[in-house]
Structure formats: C-alpha cells, structure tokens
DSSP file (Angstrom, degrees, kcal/mol; ACC not computed):
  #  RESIDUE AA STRUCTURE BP1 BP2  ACC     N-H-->O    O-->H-N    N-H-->O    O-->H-N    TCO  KAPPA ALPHA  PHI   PSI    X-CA   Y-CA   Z-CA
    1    1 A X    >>        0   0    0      0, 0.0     4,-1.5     0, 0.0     3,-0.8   0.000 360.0 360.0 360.0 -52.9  -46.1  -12.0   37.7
    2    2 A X  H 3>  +     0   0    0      1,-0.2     4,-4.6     2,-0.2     0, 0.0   0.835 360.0  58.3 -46.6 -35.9  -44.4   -9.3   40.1
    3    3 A X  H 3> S+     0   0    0      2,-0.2     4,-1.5     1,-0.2    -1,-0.2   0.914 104.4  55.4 -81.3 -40.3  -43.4  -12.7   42.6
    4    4 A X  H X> S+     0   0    0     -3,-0.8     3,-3.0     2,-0.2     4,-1.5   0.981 103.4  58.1 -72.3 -50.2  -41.4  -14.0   39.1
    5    5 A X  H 3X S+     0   0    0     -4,-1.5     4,-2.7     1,-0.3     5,-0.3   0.878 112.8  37.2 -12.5 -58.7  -39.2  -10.4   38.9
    6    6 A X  H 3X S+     0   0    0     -4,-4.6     4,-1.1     1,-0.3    -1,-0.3   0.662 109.4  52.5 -97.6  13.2  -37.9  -10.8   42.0
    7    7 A X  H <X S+     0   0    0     -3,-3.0     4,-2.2    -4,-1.5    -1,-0.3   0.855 115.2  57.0 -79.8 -30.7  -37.2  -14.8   42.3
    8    8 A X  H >X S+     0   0    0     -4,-1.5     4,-1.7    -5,-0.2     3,-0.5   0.992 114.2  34.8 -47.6 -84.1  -35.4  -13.4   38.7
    9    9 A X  H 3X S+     0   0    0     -4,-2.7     4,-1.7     1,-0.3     5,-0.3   0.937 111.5  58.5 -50.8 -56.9  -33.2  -10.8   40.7
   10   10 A X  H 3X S+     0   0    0     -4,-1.1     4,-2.5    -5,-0.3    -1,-0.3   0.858 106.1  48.8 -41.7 -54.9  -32.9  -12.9   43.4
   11   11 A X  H X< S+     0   0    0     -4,-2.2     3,-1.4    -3,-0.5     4,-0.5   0.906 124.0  33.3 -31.3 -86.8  -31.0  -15.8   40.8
   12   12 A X  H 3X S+     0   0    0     -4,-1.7     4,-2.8     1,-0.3     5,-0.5   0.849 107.1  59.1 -84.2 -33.2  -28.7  -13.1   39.5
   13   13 A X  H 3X S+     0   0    0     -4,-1.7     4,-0.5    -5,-0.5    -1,-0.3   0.908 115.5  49.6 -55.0 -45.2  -28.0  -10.6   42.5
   14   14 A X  H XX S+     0   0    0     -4,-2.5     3,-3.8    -3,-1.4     4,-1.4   0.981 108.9  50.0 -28.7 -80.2  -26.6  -14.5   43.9
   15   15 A X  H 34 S+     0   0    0     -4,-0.5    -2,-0.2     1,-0.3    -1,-0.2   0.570 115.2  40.4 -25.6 -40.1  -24.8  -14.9   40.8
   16   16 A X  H 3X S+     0   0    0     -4,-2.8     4,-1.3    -3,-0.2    -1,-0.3   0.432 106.3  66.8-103.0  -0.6  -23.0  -11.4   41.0
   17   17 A X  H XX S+     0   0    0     -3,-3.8     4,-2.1    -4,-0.5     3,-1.7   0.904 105.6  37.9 -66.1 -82.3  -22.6  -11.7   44.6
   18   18 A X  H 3X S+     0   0    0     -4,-1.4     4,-1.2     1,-0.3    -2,-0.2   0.604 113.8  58.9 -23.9 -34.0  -20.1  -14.6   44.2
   19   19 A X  H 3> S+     0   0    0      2,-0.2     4,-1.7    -5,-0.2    -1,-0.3   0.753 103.8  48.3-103.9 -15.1  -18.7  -13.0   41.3
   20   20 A X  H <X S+     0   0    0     -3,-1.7     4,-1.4    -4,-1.3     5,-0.2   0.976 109.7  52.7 -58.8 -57.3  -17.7   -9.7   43.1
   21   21 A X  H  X S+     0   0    0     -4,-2.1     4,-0.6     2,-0.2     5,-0.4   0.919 114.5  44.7 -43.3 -48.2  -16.0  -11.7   46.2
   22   22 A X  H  < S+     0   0    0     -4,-1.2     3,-0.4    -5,-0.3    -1,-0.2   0.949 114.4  48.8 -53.3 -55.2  -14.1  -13.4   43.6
   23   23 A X  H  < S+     0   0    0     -4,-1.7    -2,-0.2     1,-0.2    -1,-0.2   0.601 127.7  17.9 -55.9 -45.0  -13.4  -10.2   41.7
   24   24 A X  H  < S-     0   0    0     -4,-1.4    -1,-0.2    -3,-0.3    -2,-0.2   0.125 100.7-115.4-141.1  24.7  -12.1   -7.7   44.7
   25   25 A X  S  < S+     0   0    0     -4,-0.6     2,-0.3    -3,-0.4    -3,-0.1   0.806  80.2  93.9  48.6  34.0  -11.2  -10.3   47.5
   26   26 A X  S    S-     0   0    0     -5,-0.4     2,-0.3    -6,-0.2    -2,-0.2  -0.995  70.9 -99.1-148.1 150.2  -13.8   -9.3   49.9
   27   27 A X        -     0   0    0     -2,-0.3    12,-0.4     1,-0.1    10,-0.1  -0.584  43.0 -93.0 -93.4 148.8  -17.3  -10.1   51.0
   28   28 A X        -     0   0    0     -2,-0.3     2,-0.2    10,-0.1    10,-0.2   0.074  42.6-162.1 -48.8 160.5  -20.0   -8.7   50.3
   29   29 A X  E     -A   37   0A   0      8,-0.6     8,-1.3    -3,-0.1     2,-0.2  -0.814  19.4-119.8-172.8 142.6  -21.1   -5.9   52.8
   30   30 A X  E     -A   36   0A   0     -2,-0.2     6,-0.1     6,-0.2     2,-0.1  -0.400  32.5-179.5 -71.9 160.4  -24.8   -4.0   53.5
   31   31 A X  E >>  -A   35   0A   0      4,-0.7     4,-1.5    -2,-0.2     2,-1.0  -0.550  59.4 -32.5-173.9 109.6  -24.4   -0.5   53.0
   32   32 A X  T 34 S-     0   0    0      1,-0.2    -2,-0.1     2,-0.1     4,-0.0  -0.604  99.4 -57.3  97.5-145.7  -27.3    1.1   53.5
   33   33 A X  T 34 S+     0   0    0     -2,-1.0    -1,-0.2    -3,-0.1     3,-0.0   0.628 133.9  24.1-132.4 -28.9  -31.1   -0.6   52.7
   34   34 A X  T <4 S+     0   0    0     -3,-0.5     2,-0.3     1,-0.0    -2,-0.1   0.305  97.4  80.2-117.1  24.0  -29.8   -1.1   48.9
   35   35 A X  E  <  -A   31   0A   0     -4,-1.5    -4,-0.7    24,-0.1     2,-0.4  -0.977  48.0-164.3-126.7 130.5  -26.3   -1.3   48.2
   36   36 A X  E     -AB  30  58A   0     22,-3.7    22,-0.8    -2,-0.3     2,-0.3  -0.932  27.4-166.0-106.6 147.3  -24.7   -4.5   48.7
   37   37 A X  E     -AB  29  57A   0     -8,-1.3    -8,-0.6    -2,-0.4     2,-0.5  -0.829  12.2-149.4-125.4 161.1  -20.5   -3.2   48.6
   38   38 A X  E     + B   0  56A   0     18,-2.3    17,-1.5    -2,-0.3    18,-1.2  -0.948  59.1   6.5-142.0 125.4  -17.4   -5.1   48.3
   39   39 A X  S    S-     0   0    0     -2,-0.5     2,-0.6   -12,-0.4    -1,-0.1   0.088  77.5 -85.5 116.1 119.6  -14.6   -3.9   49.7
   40   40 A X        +     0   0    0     14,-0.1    14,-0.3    15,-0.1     2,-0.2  -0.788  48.0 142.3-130.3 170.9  -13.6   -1.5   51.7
   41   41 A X  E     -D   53   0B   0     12,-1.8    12,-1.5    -2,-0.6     2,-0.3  -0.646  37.4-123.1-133.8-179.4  -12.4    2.8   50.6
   42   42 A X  E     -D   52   0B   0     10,-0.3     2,-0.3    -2,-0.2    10,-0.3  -0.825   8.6-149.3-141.6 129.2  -12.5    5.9   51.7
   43   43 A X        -     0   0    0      8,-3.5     2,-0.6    -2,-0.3     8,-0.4  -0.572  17.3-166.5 -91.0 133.4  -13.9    8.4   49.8
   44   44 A X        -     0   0    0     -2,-0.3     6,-0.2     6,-0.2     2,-0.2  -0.930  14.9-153.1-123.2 127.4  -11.9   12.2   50.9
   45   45 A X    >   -     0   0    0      4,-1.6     3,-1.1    -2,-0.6     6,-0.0  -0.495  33.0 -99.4 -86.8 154.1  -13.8   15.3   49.5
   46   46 A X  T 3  S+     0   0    0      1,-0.3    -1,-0.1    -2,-0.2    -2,-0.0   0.884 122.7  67.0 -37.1 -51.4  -12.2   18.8   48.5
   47   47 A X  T 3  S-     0   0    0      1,-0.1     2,-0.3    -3,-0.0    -1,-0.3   0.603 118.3-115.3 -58.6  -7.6  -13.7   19.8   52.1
   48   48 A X  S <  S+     0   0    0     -3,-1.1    -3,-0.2     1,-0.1    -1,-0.1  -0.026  74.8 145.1  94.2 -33.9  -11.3   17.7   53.4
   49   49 A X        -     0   0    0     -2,-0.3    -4,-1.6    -5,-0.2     2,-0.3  -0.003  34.0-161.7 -18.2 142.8  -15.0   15.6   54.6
   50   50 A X        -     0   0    0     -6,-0.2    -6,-0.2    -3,-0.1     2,-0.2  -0.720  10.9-167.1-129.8-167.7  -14.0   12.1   54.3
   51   51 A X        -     0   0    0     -8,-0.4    -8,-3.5    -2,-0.3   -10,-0.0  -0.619  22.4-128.5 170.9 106.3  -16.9    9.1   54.1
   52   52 A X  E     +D   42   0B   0    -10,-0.3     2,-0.3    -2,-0.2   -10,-0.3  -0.049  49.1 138.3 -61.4 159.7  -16.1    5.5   54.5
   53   53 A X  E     -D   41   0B   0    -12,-1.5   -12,-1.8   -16,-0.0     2,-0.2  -0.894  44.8 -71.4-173.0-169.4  -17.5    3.2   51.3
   54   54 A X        -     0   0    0    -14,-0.3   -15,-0.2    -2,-0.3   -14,-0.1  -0.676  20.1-138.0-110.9 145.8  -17.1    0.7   49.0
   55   55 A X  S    S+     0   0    0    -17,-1.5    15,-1.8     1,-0.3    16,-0.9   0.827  91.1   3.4 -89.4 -27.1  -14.9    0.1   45.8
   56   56 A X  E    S+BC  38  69A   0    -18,-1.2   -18,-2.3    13,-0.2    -1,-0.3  -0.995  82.3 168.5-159.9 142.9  -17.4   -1.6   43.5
   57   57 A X  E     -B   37   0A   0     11,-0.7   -20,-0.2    -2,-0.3     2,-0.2  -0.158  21.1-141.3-102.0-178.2  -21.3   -2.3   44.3
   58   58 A X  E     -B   36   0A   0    -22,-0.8   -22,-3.7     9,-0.2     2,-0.4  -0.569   8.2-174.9-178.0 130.9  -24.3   -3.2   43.5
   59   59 A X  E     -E   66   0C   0      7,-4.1     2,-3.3   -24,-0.2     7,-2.3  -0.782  19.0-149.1-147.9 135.4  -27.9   -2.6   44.0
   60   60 A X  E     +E   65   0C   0     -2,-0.4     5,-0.2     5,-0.2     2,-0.1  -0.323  31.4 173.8 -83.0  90.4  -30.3   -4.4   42.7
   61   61 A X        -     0   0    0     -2,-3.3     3,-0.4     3,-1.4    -2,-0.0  -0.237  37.8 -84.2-101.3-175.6  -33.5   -1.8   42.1
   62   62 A X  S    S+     0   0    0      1,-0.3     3,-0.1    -2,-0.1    -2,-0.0   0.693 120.0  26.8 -47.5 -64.8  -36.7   -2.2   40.4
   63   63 A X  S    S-     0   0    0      1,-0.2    -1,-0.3     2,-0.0     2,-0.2   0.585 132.9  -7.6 -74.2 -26.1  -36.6   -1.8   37.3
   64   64 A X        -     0   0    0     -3,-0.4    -3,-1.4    -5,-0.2     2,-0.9  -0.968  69.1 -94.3-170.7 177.0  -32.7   -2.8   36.9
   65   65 A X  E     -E   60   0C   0     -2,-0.2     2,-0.5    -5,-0.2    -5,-0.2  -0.683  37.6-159.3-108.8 108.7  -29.6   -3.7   38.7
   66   66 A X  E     -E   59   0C   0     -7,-2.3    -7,-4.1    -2,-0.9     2,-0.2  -0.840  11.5-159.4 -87.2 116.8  -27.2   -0.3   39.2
   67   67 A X        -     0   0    0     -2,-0.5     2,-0.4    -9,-0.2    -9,-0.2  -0.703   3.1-143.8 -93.5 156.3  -23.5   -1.3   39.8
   68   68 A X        +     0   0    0     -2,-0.2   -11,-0.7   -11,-0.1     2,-0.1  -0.804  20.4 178.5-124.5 170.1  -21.0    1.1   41.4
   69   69 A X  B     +C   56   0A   0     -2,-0.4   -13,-0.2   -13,-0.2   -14,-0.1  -0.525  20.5 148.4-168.5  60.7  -17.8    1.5   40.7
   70   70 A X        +     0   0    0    -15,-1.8     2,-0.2   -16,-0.1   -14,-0.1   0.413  66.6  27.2-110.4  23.9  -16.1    4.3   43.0
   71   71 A X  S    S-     0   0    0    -16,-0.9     2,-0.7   -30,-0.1   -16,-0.1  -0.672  70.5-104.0-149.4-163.8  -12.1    2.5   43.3
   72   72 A X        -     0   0    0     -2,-0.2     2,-1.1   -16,-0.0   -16,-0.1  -0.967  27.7-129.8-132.5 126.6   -9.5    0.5   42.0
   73   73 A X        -     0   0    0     -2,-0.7   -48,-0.1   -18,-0.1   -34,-0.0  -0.589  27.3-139.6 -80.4 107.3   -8.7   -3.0   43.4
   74   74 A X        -     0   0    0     -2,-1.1     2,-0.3   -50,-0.1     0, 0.0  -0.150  20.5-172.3 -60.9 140.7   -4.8   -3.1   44.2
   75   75 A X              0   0    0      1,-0.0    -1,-0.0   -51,-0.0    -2,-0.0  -0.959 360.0 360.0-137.8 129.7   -3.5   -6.2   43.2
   76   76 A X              0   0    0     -2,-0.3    -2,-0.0     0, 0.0    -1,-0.0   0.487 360.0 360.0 -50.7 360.0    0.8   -7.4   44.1
C-alpha cells in the first residue's frame, strides 16, 4: 500500500513540477533534502541577515504536499 502513496506523489510532484517552470520562468531547483524551489530571491531580515531562497516551492511530505510561496514573480 505504502509503495502506491508514493508512485501517487511521484505522478503529481511531476505534474507540479512542470507547472511551476511554466508559472515563474525558472527550473526547478533542490533546496535542501525537501524543497524543490523555483526561482531565485533573497530573503533580507530586520538584522540586516540576508538568506538566499526561492520565490514559490514545494515539498512534497508525507502526509501532503506543502507549497511555499515567499515572493512575487515580476513580469514586463
């Protein structure tokens, strides 16, 4: 049963791959061991701290698939 889940996730996490590259004009990117990111930002803190990232995400975890969202895509 467990072995159908993740051919399941596998399907869509394709699906949403494709539809993110389409979506923010970038490929998909590791970030981390479970965020695939698209895109790329930098996030600048009140500390001045700054932290390179992603604008919009995904990771696909056990029980369901968490999307991120931390930017805007600029468009002309």
């Amino acid at each position: 049963m467990n072995n159908i889940a993740e051919e399941f996730k596998q399907k869509y996490a394709t699906v949403i791959i494709d539809m993110m590259e389409k979506a923010t004009n970038a490929k998909a990117k590791m970030w981390g061991t479970a965020i695939i990111g698209f895109g790329d930002s930098v996030l600048k803190y009140e500390s001045d701290r700054e932290l390179d990232w992603f604008i919009v995400g995904f990771s696909p975890r056990k029980q369901n698939f968490a999307f991120y969202i931390s930017g805007t895509v600029e468009k002309e």
